[in-house]
C-alpha positions, 0 to 999 in steps of 0.5 A: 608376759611381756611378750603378751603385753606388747602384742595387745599393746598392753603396759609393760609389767614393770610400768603395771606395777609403777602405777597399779590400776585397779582390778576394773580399770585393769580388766577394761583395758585388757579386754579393750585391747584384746578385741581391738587386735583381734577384731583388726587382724580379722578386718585386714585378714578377711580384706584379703578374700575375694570370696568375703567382698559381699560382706560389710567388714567395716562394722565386723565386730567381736562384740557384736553379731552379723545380722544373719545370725541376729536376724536367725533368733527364735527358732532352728528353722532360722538358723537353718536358712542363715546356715545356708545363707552365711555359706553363700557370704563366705563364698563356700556354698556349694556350687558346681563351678566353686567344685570345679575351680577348687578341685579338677581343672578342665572340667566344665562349670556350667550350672548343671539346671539351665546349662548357660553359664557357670554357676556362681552364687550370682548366677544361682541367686540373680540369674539362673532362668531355671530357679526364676519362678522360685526367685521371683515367687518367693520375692513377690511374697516376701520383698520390700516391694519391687523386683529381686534387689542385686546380689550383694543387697540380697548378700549383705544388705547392711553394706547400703543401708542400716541393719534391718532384721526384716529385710533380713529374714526375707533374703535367708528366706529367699536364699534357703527357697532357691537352695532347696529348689536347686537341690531338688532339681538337682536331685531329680535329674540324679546330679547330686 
């Protein structure tokens, strides 16, 4: 128990038993603590990723949800599209150059839709000039106004600006469109 206590730099049992708090204050510290250390640890261990640089870590909390998932409410097709769009985050989407850096050295990474550079979730997302009907189509429909936003605004948004649900759901709408335009593609020319 004690080493519980010190690891969630919790009162020691014999300080706990000195001065008894009562079953509230108790239960308010306890979860207080607990979520401090873990919504830490989770801040220091996601610094670490390169695959996470996308996502606004300084507001991650425990308590509180990512607004993909916020934004995803209400029906499965939403939650669909945050699904695919939490992947693209996380940077564990698949694409053919994560396939090839991760599994087979050697072999070429260049997007397999226009055969111009590797494919990344930028280049999917921003560049790829065989997905730009899509990307310009269904931003026209959809965007604020004005052209594509950047990688990481179409990413994670709130790392610029206040949480706003529904520039929200038009990038997951964004994103699930090229997702299954590039699946399609893929699909047809038998590369799936």
């Amino acid at each position: 128990v004690g080493d519980l206590c010190s690891f969630y730099d919790l009162p020691l049992p014999h300080q706990i038993l000195q001065e008894q708090p009562s079953d509230e204050t108790w239960k308010d510290l306890v979860k207080c603590r607990v979520t401090e250390k873990w919504e830490k640890t989770m801040r220091t261990s996601a610094s670490d990723k390169t695959t996470l640089r996308y996502m606004n870590l300084i507001d991650a909390s425990l308590q509180n949800p990512h607004i993909i998932w916020k934004a995803a409410l209400g029906d499965q097709r939403a939650l669909d599209r945050a699904v695919i769009k939490a992947k693209l985050v996380a940077g564990v989407y698949n694409l053919h150059g994560r396939r090839v850096h991760y599994l087979s050295s050697g072999k070429n990474a260049t997007c397999k839709l226009c055969k111009e550079t590797v494919e990344t979730r930028e280049h999917v997302l921003i560049d790829c000039p065989a997905l730009e009907d899509t990307r310009s189509n269904t931003w026209s429909r959809l965007g604020p106004g004005g052209g594509v936003p950047d990688v990481s605004v179409i990413l994670d948004h709130t790392t610029s600006s206040e949480p706003d649900e529904k520039f929200e759901q038009a990038t997951q709408h964004l994103v699930y469109k090229l997702h299954c335009h590039r699946l399609r593609a893929l699909n047809a020319l038998n590369l799936l």
